[in-house]
C-alpha positions in Angstrom: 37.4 10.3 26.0 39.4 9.8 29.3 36.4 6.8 30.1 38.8 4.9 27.7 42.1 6.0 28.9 41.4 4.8 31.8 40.4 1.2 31.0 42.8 0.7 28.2 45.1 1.5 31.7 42.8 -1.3 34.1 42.8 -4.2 30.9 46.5 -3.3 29.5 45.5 -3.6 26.2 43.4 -0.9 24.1 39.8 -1.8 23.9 39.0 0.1 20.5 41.7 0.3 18.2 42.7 2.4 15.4 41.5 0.0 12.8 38.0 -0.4 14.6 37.8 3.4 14.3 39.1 4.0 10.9 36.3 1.5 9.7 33.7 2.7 11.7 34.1 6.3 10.5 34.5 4.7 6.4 31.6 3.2 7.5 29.8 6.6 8.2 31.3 8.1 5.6 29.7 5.7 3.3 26.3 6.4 4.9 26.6 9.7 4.8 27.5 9.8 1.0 24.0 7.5 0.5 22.2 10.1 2.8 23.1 13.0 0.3 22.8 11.2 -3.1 19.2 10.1 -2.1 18.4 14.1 -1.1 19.6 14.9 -4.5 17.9 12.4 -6.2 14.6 14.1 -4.5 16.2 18.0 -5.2 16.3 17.2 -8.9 13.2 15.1 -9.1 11.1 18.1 -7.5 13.1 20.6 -10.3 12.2 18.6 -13.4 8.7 18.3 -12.2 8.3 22.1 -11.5 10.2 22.1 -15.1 8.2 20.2 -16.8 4.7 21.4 -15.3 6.0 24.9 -15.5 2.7 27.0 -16.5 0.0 24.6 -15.6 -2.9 24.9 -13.0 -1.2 23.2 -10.6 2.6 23.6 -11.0 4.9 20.4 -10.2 5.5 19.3 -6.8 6.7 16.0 -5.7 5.4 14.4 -2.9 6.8 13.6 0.8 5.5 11.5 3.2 5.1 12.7 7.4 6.4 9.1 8.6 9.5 9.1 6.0 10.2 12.6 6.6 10.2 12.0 10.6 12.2 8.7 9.9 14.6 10.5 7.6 15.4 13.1 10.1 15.8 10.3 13.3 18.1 8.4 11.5 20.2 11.5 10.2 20.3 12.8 13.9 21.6 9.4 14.8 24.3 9.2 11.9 25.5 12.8 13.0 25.6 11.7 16.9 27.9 8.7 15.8 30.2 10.9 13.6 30.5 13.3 16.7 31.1 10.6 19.1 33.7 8.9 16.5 35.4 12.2 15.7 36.0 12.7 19.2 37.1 9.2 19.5 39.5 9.3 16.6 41.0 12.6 18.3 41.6 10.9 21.8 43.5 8.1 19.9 45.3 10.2 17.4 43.7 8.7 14.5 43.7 11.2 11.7 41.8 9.2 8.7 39.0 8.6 11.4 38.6 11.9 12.4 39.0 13.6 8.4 36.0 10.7 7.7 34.0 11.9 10.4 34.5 15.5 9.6 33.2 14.7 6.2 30.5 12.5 7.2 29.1 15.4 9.6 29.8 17.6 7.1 28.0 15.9 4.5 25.4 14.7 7.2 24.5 18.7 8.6 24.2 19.3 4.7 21.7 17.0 3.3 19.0 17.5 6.7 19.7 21.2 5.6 19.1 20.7 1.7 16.0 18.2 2.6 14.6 20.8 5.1 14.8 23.6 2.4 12.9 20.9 0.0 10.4 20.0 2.0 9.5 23.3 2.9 9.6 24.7 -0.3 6.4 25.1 -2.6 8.1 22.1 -4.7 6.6 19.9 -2.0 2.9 18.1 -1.4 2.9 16.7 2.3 1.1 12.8 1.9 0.1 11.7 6.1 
C-alpha cells in the first residue's frame, strides 16, 4: 500500500489510522460471522427436512431462490474484496488485530460461499426463479 505511504508523507499526518483499521476489520469480522451462521441455519434446515421426509415420494429439499442466491454470492464477493484489501492494509501499517480479523473474516468468508455452493448444488435443494 505505498499509495498511502506516500500521502501520509505529502499531508504529515496518517490518513487511516490504526483504530479506523482495527474497526473496520471487527466490523468484517462481524459480517462474516452473520454470513456463516445464516448458511448454517440453511445446512441444517435442508438436513432435518431430508430427515424428516426420509422415505417419501419426494424426499425433503429446501428451497433457494435464483435472485437471493445471485445476491448472496455479490455481496460475499464484496465482503471477501474488503477483507483482502483491509488485510493488506493492516500489514502496510503493522496492525496485527486488523490483519488476524481479516484473516478470519476471509477465512470464514471463502468458507460459507463454499458450504452454500455445496448446498445449493446438492439434491437437498429446489431452485424457486
Amino acid at each position: 500500500m505505498a499509495i498511502f505511504n506516500y500521502l501520509d508523507k505529502i499531508f504529515q499526518k496518517p490518513l487511516i489510522s490504526g483504530g479506523w483499521i482495527k474497526f473496520v476489520a471487527s466490523v468484517l469480522l462481524s459480517a462474516a460471522i452473520v454470513n456463516i451462521l445464516l448458511v448454517f441455519e440453511r445446512v441444517i434446515s435442508a438436513i432435518w427436512q431430508w430427515y424428516k421426509f426420509y422415505g417419501y415420494e419426494t424426499e425433503g429439499a429446501i428451497t433457494l431462490s435464483m435472485k437471493t442466491a445471485w445476491l448472496y454470492l455479490a455481496l460475499s464477493g464484496l465482503l471477501i474484496l474488503a477483507c483482502f484489501f483491509i488485510g493488506a492494509l493492516s500489514k502496510a501499517k503493522g496492525v496485527l488485530i486488523g490483519l488476524r480479523f481479516s484473516n478470519w473474516a476471509l477465512a470464514m468468508s471463502f468458507f460459507s460461499v463454499v458450504i452454500y455452493l455445496l448446498l445449493a448444488f446438492s439434491p437437498l435443494n429446489q431452485w424457486r426463479p
